[in-house]
C-alpha positions in Angstrom: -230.5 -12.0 67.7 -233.0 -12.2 65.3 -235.0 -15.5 63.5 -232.8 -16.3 61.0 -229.2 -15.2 62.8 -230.9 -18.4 65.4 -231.7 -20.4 62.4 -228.0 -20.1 60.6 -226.1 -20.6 64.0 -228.3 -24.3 64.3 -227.7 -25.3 61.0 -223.8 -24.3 62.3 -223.9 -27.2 65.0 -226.0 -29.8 63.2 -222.8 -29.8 60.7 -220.4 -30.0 63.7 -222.5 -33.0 65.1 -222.9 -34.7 61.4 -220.0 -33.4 59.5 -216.0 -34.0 59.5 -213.4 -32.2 60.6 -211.5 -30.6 57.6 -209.1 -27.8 56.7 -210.4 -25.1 54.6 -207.6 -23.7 52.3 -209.0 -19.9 51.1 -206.7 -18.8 48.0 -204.0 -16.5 49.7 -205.6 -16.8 53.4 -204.4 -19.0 56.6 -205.7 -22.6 56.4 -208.5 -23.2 59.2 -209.6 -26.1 61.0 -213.3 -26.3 60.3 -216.6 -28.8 59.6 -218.2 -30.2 56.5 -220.1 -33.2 55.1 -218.4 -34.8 52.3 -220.6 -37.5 50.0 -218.7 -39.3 47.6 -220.4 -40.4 44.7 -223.3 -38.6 44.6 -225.5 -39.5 41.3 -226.7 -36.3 39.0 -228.7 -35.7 36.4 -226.6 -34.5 33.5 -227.0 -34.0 29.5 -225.7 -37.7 28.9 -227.1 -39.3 31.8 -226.2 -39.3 35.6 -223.0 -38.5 36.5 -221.2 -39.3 40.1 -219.8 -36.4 42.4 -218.3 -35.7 45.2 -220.6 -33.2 47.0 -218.8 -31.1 49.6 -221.1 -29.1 52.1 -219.6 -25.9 54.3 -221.2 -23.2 56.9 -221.3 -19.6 55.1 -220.9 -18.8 58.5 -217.5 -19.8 59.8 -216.3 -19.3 56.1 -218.4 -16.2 54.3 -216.3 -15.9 51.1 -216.4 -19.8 49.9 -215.5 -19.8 46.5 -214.4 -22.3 43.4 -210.7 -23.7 43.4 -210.7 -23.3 47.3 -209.7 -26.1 48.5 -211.0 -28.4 51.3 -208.8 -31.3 53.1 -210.9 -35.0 54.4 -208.4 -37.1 56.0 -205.8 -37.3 53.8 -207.5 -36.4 50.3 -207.7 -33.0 48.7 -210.5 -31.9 47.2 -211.0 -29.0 44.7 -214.1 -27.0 44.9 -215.6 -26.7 41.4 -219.0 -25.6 40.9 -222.4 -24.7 43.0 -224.6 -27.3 43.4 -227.4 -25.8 45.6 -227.6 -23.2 48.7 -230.2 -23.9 51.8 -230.1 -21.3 54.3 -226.4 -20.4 55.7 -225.4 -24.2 54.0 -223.9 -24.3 50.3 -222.4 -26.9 48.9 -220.6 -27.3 45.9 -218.7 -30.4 44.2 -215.1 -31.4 44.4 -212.8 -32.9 42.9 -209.7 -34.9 44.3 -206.5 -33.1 43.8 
């Protein structure tokens, strides 16, 4: 295993240890139980001033194809993955929005 496969698989269980457990629904796949840190209202720089997300962060990991309009389920809200917000290491996360 080298660096960066031992790198990925920490940032893996630092997101167990801080993150919730939610279901991951991947368009025309099984549902699966999984880990991810969800911020609500999460200030951004925009064109006409800050505007508030929901940031959404998943292991590329456990989930390789994460892509927009998958959908992610926190307790008993349904959220919407809609754009890339940033990528640091085998961590992207993306915004949501409640379904």
């Amino acid at each position: 295993m080298d660096f960066s496969e031992r790198f990925a698989l920490k940032e893996q269980k630092a997101l167990k240890r801080l993150g919730d457990a939610v279901i991951y629904h991947e368009y025309d796949r099984p549902s699966v139980e999984t880990f991810a840190i969800v911020e609500l209202d999460v200030e951004h720089p925009g064109e006409y001033g800050a505007d508030t997300l929901t940031e959404i962060t998943l292991s590329r990991l456990s989930h390789p194809n994460i892509a927009r309009n998958d959908e992610v389920t926190h307790g008993n809200t349904v959220y919407r993955l809609t754009k890339k917000i940033r990528v640091e290491g085998s961590l992207i996360t993306y915004s949501g929005i409640e379904v």
